[in-house]
LOLUMMAR-346435 format. One record per atom (N, C-alpha, C, O): atom name; x, y, z. Coordinates in steps of 0.02 Angstrom, whole numbers, plus 50000, padded with zeros to 5 digits. Layout:
BEGIN
(atom 'CA',(X,Y,Z));
...
END
This chain:
BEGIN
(atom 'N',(48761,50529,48974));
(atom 'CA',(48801,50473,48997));
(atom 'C',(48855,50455,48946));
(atom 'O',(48910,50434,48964));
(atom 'N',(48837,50465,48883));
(atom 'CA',(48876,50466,48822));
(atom 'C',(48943,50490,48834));
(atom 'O',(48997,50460,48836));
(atom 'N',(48924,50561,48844));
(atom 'CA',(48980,50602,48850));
(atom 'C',(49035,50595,48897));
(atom 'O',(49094,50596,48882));
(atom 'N',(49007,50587,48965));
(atom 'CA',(49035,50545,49017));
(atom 'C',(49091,50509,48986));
(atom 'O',(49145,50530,48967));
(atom 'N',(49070,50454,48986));
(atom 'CA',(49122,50384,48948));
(atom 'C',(49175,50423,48926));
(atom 'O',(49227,50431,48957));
(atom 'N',(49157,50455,48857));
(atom 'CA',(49208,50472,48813));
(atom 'C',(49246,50510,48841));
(atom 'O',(49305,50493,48842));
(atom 'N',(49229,50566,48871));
(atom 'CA',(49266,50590,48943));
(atom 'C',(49316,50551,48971));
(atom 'O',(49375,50553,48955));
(atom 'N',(49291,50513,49015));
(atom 'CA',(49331,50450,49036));
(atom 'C',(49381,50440,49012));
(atom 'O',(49432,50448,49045));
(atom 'N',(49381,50413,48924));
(atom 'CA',(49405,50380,48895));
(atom 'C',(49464,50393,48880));
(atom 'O',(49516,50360,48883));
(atom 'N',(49445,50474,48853));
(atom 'CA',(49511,50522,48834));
(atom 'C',(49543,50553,48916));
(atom 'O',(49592,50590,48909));
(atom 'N',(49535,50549,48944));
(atom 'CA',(49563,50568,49020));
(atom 'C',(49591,50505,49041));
(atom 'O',(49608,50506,49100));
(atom 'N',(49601,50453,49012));
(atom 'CA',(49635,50387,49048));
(atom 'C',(49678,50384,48993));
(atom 'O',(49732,50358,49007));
(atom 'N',(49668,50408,48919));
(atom 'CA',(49734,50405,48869));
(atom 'C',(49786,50458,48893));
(atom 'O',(49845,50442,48897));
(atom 'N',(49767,50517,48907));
(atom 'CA',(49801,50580,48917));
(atom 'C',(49865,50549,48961));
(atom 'O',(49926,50549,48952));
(atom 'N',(49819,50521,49015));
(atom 'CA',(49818,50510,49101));
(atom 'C',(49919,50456,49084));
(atom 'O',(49978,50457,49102));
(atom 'N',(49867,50417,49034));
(atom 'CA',(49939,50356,48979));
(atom 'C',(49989,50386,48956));
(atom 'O',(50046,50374,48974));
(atom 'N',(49977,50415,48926));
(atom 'CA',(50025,50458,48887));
(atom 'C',(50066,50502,48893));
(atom 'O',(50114,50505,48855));
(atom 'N',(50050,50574,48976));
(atom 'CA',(50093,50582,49004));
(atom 'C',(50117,50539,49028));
(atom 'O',(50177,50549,49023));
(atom 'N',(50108,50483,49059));
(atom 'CA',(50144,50439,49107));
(atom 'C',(50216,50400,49065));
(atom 'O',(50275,50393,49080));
(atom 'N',(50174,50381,49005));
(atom 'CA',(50234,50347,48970));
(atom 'C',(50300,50405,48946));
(atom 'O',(50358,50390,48959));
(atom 'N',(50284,50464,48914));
(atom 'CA',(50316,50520,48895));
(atom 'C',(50356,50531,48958));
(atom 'O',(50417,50524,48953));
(atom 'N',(50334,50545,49009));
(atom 'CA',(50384,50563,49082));
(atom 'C',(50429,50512,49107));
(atom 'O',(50483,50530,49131));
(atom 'N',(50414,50451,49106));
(atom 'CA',(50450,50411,49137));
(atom 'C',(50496,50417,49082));
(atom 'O',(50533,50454,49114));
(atom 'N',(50530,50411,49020));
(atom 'CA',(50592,50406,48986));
(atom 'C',(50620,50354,48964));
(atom 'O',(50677,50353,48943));
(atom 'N',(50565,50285,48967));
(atom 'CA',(50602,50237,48942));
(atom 'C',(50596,50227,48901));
(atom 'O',(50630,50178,48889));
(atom 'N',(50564,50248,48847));
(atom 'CA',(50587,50268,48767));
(atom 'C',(50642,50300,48738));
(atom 'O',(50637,50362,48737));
(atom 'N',(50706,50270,48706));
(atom 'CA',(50768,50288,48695));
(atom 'C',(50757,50353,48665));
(atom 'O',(50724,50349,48613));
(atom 'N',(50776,50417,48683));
(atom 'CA',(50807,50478,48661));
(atom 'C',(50788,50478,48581));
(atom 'O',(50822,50437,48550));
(atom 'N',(50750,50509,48549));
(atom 'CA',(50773,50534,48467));
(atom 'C',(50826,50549,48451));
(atom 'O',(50861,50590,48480));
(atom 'N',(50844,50505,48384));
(atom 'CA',(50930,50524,48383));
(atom 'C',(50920,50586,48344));
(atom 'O',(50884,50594,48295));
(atom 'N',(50969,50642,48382));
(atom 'CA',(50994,50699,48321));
(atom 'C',(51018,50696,48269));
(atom 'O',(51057,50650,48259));
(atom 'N',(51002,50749,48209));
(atom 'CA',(51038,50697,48148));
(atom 'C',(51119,50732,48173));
(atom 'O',(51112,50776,48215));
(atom 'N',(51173,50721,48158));
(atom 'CA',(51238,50749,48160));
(atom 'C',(51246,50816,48117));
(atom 'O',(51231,50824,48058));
(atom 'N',(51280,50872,48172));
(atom 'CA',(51289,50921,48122));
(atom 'C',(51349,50921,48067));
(atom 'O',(51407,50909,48085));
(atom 'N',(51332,50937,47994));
(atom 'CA',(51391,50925,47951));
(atom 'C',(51461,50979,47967));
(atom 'O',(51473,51035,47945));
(atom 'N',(51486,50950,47996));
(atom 'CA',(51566,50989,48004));
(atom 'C',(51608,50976,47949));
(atom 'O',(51656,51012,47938));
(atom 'N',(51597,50937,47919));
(atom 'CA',(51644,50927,47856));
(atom 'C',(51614,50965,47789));
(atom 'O',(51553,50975,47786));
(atom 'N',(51652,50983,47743));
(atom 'CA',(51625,51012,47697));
(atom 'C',(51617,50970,47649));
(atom 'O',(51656,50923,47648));
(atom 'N',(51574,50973,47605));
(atom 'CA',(51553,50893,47551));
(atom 'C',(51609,50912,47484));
(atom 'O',(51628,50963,47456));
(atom 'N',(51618,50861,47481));
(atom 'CA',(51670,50840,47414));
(atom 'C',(51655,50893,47349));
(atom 'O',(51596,50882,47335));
(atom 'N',(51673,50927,47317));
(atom 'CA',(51652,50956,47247));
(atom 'C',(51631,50907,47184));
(atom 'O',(51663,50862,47157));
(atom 'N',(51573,50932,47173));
(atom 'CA',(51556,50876,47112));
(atom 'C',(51604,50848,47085));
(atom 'O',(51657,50878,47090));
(atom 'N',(51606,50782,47048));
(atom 'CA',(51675,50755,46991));
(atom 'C',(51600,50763,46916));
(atom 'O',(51539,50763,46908));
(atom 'N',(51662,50770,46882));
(atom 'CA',(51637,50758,46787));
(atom 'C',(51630,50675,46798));
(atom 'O',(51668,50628,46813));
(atom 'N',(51570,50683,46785));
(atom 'CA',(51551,50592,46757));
(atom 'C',(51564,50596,46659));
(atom 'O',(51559,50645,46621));
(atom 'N',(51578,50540,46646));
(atom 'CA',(51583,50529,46581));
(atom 'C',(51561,50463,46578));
(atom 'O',(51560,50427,46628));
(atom 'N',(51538,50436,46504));
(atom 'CA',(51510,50389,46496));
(atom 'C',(51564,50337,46428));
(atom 'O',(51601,50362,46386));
(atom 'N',(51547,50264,46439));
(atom 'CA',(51603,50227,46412));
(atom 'C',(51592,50203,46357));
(atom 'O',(51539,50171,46351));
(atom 'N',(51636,50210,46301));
(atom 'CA',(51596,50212,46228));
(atom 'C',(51583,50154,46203));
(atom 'O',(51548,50142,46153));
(atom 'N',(51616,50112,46242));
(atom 'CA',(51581,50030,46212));
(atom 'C',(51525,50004,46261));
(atom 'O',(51489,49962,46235));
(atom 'N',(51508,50024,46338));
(atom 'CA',(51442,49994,46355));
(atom 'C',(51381,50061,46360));
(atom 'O',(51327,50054,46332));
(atom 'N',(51394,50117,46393));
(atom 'CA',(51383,50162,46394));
(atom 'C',(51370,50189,46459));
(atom 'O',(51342,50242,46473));
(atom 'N',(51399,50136,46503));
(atom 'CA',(51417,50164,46585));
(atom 'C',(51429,50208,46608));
(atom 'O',(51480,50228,46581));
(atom 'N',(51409,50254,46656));
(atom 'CA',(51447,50329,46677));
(atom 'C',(51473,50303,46753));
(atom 'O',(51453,50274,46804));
(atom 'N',(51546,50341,46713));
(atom 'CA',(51579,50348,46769));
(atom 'C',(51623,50408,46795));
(atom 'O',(51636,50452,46755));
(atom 'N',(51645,50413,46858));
(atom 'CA',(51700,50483,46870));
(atom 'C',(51749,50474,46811));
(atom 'O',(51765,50419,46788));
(atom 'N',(51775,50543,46785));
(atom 'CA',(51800,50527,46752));
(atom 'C',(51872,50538,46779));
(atom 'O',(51901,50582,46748));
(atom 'N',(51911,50509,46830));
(atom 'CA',(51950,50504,46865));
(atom 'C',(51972,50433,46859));
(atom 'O',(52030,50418,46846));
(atom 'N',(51920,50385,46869));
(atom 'CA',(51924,50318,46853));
(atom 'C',(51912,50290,46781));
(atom 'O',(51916,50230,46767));
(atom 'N',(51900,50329,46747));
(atom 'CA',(51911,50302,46660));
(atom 'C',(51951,50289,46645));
(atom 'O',(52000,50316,46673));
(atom 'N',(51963,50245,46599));
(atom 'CA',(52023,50224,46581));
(atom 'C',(52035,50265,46525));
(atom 'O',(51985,50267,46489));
(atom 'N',(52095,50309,46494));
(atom 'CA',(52079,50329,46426));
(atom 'C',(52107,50308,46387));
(atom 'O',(52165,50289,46397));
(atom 'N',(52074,50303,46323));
(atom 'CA',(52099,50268,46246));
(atom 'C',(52099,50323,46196));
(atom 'O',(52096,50384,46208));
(atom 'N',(52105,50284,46120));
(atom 'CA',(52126,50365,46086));
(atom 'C',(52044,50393,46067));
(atom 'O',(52040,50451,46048));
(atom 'N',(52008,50370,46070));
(atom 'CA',(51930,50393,46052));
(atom 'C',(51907,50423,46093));
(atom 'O',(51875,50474,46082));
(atom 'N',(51918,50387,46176));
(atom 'CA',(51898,50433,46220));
(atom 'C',(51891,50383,46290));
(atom 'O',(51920,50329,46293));
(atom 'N',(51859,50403,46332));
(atom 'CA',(51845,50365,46402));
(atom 'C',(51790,50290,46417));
(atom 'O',(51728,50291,46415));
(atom 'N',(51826,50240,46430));
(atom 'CA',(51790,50184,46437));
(atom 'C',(51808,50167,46517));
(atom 'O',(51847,50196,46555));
(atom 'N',(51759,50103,46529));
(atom 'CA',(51757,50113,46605));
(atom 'C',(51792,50038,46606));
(atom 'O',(51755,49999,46636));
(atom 'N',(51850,50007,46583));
(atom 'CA',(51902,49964,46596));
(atom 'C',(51941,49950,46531));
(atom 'O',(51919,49975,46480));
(atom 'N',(52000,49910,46529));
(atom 'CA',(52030,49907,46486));
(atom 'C',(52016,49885,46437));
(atom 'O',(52028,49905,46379));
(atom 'N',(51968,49808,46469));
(atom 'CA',(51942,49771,46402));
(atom 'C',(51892,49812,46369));
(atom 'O',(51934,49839,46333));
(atom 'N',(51843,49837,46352));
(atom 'CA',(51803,49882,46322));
(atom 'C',(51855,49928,46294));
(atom 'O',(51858,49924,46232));
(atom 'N',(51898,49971,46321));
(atom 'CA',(51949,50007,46286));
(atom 'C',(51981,49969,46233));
(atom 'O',(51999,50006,46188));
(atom 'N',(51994,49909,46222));
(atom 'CA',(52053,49860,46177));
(atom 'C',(51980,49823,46132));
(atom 'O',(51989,49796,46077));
(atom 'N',(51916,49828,46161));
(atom 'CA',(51875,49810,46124));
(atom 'C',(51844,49824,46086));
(atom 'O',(51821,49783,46046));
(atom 'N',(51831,49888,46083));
(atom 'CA',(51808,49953,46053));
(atom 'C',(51865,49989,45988));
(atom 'O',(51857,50000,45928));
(atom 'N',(51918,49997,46032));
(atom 'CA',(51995,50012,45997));
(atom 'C',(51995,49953,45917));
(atom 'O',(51974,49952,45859));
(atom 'N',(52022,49925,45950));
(atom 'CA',(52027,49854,45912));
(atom 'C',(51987,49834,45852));
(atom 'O',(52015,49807,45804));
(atom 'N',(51916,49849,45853));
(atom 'CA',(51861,49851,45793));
(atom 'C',(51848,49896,45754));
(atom 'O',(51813,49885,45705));
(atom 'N',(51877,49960,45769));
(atom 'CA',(51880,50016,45739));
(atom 'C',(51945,50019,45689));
(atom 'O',(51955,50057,45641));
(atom 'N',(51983,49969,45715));
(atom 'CA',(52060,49967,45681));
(atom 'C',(52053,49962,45606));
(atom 'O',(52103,49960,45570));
END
């Protein structure tokens, strides 16, 4: 009689589960997007000699010692070394 039941039990989940799966009103899995673009080439990070921030070194500012990540640290750094 045991067995029965459990029978039952799992034959009325199944019974659920196609039903919910077929009908479709669960929104679609989103696909992830295929990459058509090609990704950017690494940048050189460098790091800023008065806090020690890394940044591209595209956006450093440069001084005569080397790359800081804004002016004030550049004139701050500069400046104490004078």
């Amino acid at each position: 009689m045991k067995y029965l039941l459990v029978l039952a039990v799992v034959l009325v989940a199944i019974y659920i589960w196609r039903n919910n799966r077929l009908k479709g009103d669960d929104p679609p899995i989103a696909q992830p997007e295929k990459r058509s673009r090609k990704l950017a080439p690494p940048t050189v990070m460098v790091a800023c000699l008065h806090c020690g921030t890394h940044l591209p070194e595209s956006e450093a500012v440069k001084g005569r010692r080397g790359a800081y990540c804004c002016t004030e640290h550049r004139q701050l750094s500069e400046s104490s070394q004078a």
